[in-house]
PDB file of N, CA, C and O in Angstrom:
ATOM      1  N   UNK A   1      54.408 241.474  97.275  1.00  0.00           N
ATOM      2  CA  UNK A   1      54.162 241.554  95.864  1.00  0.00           C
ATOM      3  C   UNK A   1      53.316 240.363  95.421  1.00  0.00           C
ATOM      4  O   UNK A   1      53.834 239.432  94.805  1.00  0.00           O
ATOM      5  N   UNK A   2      52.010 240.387  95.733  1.00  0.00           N
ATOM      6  CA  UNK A   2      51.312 239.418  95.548  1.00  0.00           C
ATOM      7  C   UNK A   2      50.835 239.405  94.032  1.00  0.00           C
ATOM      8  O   UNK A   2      50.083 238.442  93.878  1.00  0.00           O
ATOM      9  N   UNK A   3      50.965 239.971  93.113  1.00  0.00           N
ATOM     10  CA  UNK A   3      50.892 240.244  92.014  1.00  0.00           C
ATOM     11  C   UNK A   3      51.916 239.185  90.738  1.00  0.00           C
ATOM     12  O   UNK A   3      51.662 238.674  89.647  1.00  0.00           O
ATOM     13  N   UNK A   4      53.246 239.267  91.734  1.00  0.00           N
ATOM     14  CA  UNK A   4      54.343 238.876  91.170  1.00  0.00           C
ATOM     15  C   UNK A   4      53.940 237.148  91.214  1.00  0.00           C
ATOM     16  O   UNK A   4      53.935 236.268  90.353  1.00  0.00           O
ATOM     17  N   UNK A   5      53.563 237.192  92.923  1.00  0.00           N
ATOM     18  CA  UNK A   5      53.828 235.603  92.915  1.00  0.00           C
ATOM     19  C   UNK A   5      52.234 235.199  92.115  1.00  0.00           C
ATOM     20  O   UNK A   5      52.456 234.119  91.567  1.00  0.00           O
ATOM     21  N   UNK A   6      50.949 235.552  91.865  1.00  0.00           N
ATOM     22  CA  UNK A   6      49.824 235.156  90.846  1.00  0.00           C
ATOM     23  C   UNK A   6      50.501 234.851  89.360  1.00  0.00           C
ATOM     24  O   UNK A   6      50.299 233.900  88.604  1.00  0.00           O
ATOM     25  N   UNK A   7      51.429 236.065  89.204  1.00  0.00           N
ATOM     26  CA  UNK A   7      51.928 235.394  87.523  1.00  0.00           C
ATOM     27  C   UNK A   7      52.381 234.181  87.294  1.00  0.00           C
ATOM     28  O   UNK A   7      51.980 233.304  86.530  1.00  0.00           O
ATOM     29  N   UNK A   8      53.789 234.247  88.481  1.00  0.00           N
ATOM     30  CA  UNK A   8      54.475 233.097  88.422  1.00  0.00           C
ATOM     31  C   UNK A   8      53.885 231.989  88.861  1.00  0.00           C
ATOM     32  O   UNK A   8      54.398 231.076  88.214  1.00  0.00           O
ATOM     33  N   UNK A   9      52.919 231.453  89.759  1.00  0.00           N
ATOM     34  CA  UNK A   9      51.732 230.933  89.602  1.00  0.00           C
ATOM     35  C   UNK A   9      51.134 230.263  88.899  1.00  0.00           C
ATOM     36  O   UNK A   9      51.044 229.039  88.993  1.00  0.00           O
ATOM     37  N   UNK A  10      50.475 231.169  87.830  1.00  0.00           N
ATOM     38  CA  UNK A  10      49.801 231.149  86.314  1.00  0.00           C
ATOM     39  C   UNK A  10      50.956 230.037  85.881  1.00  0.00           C
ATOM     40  O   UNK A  10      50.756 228.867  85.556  1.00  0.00           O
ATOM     41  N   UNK A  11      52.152 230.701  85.967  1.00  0.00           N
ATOM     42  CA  UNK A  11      53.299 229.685  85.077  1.00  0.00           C
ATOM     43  C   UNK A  11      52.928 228.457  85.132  1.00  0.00           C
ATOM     44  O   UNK A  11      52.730 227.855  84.077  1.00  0.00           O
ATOM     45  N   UNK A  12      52.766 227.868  86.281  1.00  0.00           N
ATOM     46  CA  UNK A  12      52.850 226.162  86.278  1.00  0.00           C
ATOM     47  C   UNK A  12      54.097 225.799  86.293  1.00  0.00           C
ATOM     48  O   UNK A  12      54.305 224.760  85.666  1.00  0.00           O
ATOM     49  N   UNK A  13      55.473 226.530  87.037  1.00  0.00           N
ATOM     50  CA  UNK A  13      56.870 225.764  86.783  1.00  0.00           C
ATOM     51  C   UNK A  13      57.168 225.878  88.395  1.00  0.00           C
ATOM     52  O   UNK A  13      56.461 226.359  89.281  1.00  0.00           O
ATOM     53  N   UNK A  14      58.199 225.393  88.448  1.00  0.00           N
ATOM     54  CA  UNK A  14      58.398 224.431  89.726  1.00  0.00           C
ATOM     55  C   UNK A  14      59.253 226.181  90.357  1.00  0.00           C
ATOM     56  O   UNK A  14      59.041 227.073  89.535  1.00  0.00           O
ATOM     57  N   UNK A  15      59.943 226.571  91.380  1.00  0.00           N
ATOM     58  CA  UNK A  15      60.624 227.662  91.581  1.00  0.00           C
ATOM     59  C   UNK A  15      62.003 227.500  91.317  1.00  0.00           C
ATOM     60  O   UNK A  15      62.742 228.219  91.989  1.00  0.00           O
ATOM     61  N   UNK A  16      62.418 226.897  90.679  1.00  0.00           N
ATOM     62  CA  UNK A  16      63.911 226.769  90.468  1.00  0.00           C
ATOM     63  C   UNK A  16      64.046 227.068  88.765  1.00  0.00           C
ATOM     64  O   UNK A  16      64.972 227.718  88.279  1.00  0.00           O
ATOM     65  N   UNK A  17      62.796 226.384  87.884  1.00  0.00           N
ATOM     66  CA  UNK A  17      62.385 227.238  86.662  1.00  0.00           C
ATOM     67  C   UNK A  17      62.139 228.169  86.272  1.00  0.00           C
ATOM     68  O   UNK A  17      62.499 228.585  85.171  1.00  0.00           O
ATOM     69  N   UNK A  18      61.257 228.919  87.307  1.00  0.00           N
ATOM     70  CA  UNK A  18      60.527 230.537  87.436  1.00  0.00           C
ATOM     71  C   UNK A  18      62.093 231.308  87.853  1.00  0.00           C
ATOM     72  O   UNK A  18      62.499 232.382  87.409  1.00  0.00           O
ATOM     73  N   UNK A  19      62.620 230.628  88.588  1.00  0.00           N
ATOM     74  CA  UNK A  19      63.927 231.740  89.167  1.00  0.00           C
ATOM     75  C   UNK A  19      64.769 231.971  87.976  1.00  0.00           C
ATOM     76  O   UNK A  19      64.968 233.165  87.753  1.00  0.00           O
ATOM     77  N   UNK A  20      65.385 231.033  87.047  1.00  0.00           N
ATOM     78  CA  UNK A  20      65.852 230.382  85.846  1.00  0.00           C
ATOM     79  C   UNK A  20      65.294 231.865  84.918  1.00  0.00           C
ATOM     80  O   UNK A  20      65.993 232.816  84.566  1.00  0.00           O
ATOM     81  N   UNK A  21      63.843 231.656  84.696  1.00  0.00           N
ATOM     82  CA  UNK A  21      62.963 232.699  83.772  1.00  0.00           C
ATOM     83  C   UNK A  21      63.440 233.851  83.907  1.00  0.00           C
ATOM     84  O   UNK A  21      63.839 234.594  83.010  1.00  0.00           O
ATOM     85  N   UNK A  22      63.406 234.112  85.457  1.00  0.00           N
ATOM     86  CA  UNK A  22      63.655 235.764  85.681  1.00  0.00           C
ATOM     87  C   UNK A  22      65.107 235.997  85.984  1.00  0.00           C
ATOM     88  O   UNK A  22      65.543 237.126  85.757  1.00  0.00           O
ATOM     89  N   UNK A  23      65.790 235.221  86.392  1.00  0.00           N
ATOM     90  CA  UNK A  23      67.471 235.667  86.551  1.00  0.00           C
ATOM     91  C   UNK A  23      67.469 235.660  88.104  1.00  0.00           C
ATOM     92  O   UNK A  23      68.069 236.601  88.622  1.00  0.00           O
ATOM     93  N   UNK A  24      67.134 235.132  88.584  1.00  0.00           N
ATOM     94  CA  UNK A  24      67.463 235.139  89.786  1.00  0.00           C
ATOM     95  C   UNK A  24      67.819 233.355  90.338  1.00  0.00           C
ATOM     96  O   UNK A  24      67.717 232.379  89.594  1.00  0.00           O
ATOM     97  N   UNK A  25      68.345 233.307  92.166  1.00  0.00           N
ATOM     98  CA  UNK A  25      68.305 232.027  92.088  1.00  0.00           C
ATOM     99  C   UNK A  25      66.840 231.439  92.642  1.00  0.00           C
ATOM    100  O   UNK A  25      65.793 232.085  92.592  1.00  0.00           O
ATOM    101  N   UNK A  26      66.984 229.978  93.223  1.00  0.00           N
ATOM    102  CA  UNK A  26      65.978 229.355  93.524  1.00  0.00           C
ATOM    103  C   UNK A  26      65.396 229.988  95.201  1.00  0.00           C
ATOM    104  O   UNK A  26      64.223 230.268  95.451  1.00  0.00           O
ATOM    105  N   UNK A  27      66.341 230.078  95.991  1.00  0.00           N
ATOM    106  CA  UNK A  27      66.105 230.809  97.410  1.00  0.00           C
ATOM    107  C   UNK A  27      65.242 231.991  97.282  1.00  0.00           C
ATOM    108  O   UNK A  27      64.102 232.145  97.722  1.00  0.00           O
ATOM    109  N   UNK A  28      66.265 233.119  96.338  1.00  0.00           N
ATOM    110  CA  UNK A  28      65.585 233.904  96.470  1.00  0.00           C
ATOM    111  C   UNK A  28      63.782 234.197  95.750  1.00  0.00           C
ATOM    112  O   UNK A  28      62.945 235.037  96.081  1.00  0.00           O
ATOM    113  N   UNK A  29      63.739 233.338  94.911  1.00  0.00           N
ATOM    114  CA  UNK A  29      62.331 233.085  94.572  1.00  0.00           C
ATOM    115  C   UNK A  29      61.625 232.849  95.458  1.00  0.00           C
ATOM    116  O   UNK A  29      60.603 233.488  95.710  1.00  0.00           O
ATOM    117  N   UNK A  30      62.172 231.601  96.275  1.00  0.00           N
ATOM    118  CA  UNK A  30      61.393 231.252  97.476  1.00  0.00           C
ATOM    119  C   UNK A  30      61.097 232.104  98.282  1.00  0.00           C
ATOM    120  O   UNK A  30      60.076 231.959  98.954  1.00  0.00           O
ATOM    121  N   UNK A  31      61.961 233.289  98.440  1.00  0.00           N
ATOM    122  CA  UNK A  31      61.694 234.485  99.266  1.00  0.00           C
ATOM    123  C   UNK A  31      60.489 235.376  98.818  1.00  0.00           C
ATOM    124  O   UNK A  31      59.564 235.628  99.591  1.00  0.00           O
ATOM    125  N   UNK A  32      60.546 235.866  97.460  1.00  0.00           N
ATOM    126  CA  UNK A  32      59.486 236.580  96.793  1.00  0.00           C
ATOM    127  C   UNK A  32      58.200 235.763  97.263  1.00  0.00           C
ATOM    128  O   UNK A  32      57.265 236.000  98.027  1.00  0.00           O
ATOM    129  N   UNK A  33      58.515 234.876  96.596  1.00  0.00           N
ATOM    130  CA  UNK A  33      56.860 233.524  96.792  1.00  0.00           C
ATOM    131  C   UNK A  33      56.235 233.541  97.957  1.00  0.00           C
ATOM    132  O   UNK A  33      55.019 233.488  98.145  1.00  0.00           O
ATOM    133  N   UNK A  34      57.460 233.648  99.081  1.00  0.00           N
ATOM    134  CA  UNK A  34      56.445 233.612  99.975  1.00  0.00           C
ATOM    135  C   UNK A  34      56.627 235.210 101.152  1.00  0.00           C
ATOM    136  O   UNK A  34      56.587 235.573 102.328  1.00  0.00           O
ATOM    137  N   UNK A  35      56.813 235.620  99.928  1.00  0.00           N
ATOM    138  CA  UNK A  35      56.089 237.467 100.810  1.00  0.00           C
ATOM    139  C   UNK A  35      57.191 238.076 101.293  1.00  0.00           C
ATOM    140  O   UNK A  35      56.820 239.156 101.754  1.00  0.00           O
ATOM    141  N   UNK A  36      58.252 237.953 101.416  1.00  0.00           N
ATOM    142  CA  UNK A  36      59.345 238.224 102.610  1.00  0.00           C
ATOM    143  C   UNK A  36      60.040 239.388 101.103  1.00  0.00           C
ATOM    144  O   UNK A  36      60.912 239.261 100.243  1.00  0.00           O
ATOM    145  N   UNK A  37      59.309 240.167 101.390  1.00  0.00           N
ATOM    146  CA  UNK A  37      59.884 241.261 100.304  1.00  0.00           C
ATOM    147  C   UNK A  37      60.909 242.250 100.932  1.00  0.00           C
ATOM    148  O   UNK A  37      61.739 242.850 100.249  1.00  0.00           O
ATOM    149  N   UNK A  38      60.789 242.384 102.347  1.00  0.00           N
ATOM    150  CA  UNK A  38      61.646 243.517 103.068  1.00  0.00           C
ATOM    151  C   UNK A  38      63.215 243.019 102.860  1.00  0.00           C
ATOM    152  O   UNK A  38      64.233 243.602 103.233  1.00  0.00           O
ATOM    153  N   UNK A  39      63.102 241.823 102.184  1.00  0.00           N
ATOM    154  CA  UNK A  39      64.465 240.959 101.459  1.00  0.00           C
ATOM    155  C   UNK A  39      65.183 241.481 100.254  1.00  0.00           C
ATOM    156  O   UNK A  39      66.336 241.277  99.875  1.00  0.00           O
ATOM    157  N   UNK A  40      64.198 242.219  99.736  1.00  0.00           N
ATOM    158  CA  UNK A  40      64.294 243.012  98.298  1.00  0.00           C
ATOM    159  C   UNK A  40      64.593 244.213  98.236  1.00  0.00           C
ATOM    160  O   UNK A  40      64.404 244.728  99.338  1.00  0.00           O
ATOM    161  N   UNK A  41      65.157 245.283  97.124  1.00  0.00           N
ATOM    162  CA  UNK A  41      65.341 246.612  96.794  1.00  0.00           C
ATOM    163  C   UNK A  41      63.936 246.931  96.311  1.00  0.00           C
ATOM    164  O   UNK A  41      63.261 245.971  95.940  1.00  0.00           O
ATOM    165  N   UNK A  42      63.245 248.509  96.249  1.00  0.00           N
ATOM    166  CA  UNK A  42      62.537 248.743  95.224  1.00  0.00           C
ATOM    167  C   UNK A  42      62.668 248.630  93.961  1.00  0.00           C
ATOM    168  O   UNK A  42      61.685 248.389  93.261  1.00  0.00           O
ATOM    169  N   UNK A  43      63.728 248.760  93.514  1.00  0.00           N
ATOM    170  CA  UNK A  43      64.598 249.081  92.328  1.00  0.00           C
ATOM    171  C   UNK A  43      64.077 246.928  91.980  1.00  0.00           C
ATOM    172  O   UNK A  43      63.276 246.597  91.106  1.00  0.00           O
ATOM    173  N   UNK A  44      64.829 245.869  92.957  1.00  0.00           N
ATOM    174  CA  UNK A  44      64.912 244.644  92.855  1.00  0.00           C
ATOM    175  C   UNK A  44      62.882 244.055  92.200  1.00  0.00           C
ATOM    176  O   UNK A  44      62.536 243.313  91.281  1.00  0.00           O
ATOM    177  N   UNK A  45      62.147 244.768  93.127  1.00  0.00           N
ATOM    178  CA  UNK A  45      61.034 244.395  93.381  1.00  0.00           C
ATOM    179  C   UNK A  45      60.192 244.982  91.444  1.00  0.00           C
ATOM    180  O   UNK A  45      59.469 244.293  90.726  1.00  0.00           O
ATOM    181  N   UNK A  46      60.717 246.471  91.180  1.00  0.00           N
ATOM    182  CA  UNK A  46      59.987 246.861  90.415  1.00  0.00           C
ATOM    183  C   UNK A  46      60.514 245.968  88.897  1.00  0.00           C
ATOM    184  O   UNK A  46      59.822 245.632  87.936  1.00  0.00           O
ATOM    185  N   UNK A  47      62.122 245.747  89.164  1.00  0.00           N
ATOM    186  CA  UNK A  47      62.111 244.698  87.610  1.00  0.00           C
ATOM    187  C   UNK A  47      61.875 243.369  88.056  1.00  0.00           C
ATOM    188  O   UNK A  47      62.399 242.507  87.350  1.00  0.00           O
ATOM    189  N   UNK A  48      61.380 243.067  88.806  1.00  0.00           N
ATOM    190  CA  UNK A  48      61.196 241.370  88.691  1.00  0.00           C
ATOM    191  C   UNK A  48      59.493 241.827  88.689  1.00  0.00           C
ATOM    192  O   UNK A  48      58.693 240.941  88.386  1.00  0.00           O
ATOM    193  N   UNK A  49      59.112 242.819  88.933  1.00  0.00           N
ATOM    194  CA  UNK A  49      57.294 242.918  88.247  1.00  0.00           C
ATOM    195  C   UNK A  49      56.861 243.118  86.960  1.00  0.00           C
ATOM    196  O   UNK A  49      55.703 242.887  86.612  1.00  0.00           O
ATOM    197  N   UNK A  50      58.040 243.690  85.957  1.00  0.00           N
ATOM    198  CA  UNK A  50      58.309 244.523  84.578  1.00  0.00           C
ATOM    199  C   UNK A  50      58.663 242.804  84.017  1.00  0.00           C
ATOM    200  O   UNK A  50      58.174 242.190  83.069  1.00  0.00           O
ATOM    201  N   UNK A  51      59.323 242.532  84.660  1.00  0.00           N
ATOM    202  CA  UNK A  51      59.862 241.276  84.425  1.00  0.00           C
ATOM    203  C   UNK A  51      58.871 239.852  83.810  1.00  0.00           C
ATOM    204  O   UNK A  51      58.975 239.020  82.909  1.00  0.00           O
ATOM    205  N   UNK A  52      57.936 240.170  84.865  1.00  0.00           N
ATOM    206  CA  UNK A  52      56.585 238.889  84.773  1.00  0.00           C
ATOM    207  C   UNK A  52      55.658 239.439  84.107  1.00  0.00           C
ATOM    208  O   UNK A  52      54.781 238.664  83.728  1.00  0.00           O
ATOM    209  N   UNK A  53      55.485 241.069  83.686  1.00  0.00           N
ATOM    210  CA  UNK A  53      54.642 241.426  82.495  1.00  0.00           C
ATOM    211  C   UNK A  53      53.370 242.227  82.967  1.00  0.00           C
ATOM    212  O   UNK A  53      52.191 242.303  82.624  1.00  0.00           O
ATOM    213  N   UNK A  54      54.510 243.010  84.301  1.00  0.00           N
ATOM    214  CA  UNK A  54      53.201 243.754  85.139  1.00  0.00           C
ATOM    215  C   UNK A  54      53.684 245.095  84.431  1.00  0.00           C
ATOM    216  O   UNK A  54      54.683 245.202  83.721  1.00  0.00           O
ATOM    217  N   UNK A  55      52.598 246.294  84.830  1.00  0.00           N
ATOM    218  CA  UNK A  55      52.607 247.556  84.299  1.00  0.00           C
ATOM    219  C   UNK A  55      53.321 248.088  86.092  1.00  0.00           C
ATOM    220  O   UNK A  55      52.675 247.446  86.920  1.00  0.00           O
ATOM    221  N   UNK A  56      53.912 248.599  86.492  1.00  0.00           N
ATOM    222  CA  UNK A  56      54.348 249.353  87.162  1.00  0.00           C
ATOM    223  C   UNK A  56      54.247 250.809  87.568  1.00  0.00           C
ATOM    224  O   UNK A  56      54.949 251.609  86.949  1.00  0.00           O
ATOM    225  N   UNK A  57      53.406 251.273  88.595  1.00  0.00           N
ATOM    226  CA  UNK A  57      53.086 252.773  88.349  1.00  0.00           C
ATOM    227  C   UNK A  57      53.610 253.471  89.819  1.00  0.00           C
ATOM    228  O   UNK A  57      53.184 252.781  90.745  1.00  0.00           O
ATOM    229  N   UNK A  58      53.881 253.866  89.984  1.00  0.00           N
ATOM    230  CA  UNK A  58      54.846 254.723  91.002  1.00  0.00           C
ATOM    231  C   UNK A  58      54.077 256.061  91.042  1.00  0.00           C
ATOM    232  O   UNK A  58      53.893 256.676  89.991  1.00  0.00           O
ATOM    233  N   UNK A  59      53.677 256.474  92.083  1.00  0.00           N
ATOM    234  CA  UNK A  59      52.649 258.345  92.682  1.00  0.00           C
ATOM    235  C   UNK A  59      53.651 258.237  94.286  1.00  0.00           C
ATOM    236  O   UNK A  59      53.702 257.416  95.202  1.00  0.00           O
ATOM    237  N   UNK A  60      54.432 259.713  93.942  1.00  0.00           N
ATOM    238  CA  UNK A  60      54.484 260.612  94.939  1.00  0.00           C
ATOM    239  C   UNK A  60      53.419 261.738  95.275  1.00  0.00           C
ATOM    240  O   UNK A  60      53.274 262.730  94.560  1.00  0.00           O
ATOM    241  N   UNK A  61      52.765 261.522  96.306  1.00  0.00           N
ATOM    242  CA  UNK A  61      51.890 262.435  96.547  1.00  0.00           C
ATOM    243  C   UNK A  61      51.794 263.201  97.367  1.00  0.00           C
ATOM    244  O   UNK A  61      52.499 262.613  98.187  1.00  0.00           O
ATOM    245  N   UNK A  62      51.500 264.057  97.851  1.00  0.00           N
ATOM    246  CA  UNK A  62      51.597 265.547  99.124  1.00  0.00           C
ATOM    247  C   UNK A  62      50.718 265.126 100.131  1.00  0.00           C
ATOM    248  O   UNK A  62      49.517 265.071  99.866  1.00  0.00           O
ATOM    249  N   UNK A  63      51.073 264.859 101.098  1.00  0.00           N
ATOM    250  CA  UNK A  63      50.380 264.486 102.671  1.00  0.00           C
ATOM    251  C   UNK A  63      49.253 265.065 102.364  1.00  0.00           C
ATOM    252  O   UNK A  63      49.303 265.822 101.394  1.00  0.00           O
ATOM    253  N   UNK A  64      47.921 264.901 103.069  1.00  0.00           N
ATOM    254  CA  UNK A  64      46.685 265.488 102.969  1.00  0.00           C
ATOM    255  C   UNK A  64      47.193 266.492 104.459  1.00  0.00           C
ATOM    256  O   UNK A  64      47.834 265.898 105.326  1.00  0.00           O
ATOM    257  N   UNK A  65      46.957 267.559 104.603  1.00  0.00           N
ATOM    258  CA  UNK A  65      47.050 268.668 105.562  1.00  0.00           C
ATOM    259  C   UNK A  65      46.262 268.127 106.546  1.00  0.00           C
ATOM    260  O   UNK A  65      46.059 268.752 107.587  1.00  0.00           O
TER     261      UNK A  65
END
């Protein structure tokens, strides 16, 4: 979620502030931050993106034949 960690980023706060912001702790920020998302739910991943003020768009689509 490289998206997530550019916002928090933008922030300018240390990861124990940003974790603070979003409700989570400091570890697991550290986890997001640095990519290790297979750590996360979809469900976890899509509100901590709603969260930092991303638009979220979700497509199920039909295999190409």
């Amino acid at each position: 979620m490289i998206a997530i960690r550019d916002v928090v980023d933008d922030w300018k706060l240390t990861q124990a502030e940003a974790a603070k912001r979003l409700g989570v702790t400091q570890p697991r920020m550290n986890d997001l931050l640095r990519g290790r998302i297979d750590k996360f739910s979809l469900d976890a991943l899509m509100l901590l993106a709603t969260a930092v003020g991303l638009t979220v768009e979700w497509r199920v689509v039909k295999p190409a034949a």
